[in-house]
C-alpha positions in Angstrom: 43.4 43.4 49.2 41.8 45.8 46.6 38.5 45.4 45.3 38.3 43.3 41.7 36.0 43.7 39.4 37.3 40.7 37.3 34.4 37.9 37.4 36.2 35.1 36.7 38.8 35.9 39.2 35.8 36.1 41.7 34.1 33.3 40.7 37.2 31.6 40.9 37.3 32.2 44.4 33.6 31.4 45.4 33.9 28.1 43.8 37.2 27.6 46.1 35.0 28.8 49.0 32.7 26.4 47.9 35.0 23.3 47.4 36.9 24.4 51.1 37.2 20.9 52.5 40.2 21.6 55.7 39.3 19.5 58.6 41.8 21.6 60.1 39.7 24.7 61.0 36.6 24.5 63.7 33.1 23.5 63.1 32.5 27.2 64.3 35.4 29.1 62.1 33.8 26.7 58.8 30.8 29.1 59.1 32.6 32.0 58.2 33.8 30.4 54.8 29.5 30.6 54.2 29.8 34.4 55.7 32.0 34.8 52.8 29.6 33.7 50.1 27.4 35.9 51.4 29.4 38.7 51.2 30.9 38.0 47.8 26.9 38.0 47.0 26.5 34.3 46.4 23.7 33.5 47.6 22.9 30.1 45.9 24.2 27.9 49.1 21.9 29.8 51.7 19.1 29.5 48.6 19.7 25.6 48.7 19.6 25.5 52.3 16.6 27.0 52.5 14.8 25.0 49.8 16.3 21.7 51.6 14.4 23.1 54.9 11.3 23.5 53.3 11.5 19.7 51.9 9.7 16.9 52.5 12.3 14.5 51.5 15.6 15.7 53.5 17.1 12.6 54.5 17.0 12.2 50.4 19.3 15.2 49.6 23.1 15.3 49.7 24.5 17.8 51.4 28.6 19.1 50.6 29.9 19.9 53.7 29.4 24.0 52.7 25.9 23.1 52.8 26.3 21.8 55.8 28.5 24.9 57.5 25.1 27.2 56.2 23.0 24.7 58.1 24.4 25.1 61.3 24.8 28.9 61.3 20.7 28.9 60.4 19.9 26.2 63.0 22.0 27.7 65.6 20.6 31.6 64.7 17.0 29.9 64.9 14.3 31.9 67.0 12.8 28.7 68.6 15.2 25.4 70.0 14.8 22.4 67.8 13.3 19.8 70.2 15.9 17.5 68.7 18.9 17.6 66.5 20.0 14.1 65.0 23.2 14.4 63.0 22.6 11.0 61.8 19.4 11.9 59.6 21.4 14.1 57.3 23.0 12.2 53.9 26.9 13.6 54.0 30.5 12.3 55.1 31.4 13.0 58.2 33.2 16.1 57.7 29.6 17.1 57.0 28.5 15.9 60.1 31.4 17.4 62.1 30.2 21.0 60.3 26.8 20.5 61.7 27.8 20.2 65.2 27.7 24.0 66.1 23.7 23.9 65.8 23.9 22.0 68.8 23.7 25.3 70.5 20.0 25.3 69.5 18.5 22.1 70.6 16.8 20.7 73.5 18.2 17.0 72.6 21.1 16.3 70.6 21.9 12.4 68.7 25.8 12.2 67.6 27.4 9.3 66.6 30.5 9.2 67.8 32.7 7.4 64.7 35.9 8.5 65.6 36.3 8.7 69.6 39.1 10.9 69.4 37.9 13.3 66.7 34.8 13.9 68.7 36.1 13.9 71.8 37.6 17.4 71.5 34.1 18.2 70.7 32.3 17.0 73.9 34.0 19.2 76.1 32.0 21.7 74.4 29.0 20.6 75.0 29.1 22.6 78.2 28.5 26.0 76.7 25.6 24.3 74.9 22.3 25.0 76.3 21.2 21.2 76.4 18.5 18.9 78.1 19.5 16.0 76.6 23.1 15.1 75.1 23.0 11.6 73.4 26.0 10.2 71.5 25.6 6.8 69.6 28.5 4.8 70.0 27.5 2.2 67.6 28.5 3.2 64.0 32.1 1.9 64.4 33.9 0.2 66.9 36.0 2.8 69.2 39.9 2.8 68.7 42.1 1.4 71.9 40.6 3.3 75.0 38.3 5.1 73.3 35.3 4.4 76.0 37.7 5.3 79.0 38.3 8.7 76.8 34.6 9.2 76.6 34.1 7.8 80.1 36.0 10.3 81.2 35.2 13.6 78.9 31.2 12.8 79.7 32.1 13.0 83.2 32.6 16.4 83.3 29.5 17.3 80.9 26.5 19.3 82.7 23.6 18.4 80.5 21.3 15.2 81.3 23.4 12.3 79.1 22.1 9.3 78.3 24.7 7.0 76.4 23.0 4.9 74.0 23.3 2.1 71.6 26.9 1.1 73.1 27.3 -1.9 70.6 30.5 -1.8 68.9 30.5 -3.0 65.1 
């Protein structure tokens, strides 16, 4: 594809790159949709991300799920672990959430809640690349769909980290 100079045409297409919603495509690949911000020289997400780092207030702030793809690639390309990552103290919809999960790879202790058994489930199997202490997934922000727990149950029994399963009340 040739080189336009045409700014609508490109903003066009940083504002799709922005509004990119596909649960289709890997927490992983999602980051390279922020890649391409950067390279189209957009910098305004990473400029947000970093302001919403330096905050006092994060639990306050929304975050779109692009916000949240830019938040993962600069947790997980952090110098120093997080001691812990809770993906439960940012405000955004679960696709958000599901964006997050690739700064995993950065933290000593990791909280998921686990909505959607099955949706995370391909996720867990993951977790064994992950350089992890402590693994915890919250099972109590919805009730599991049929045989959810045996799915987990049998996914976490493969998993190498230390896991502690926690707060197994179903809503």
């Amino acid at each position: 594809m040739g080189r336009t100079k045409k700014p609508t045409i490109i903003q066009r297409i940083i504002d799709n790159l922005k509004e990119m919603m596909s649960s289709e495509i890997s927490p992983d690949r999602s980051i390279n949709v922020f890649h391409c911000l950067m390279e189209m020289n957009d910098l305004s997400v990473h400029q947000e991300i970093q302001e919403f780092l330096k905050s006092e207030n994060r639990s306050q702030k929304e975050l779109s799920v692009i916000h949240c793809s830019a938040l993962a690639y600069m947790l997980q390309m952090s110098e120093e672990a997080l001691d812990e990552l809770d993906l439960n103290k940012y405000n955004t919809t679960e696709e958000g959430r599901r964006r997050l999960i690739p700064a995993v790879r950065n933290s000593r202790k990791a909280r998921v809640c686990a909505v959607v058994i099955g949706e995370w489930s391909r996720r867990i199997e993951v977790s064994n690349s992950y350089k992890l202490t402590i693994l915890v997934y919250d099972l109590y922000c919805s009730q599991p769909p049929g045989g959810g727990l045996d799915l987990l149950a049998s996914l976490l029994g493969d998993v190498m980290s230390s896991i502690f399963m926690q707060s197994l009340v179903q809503t």
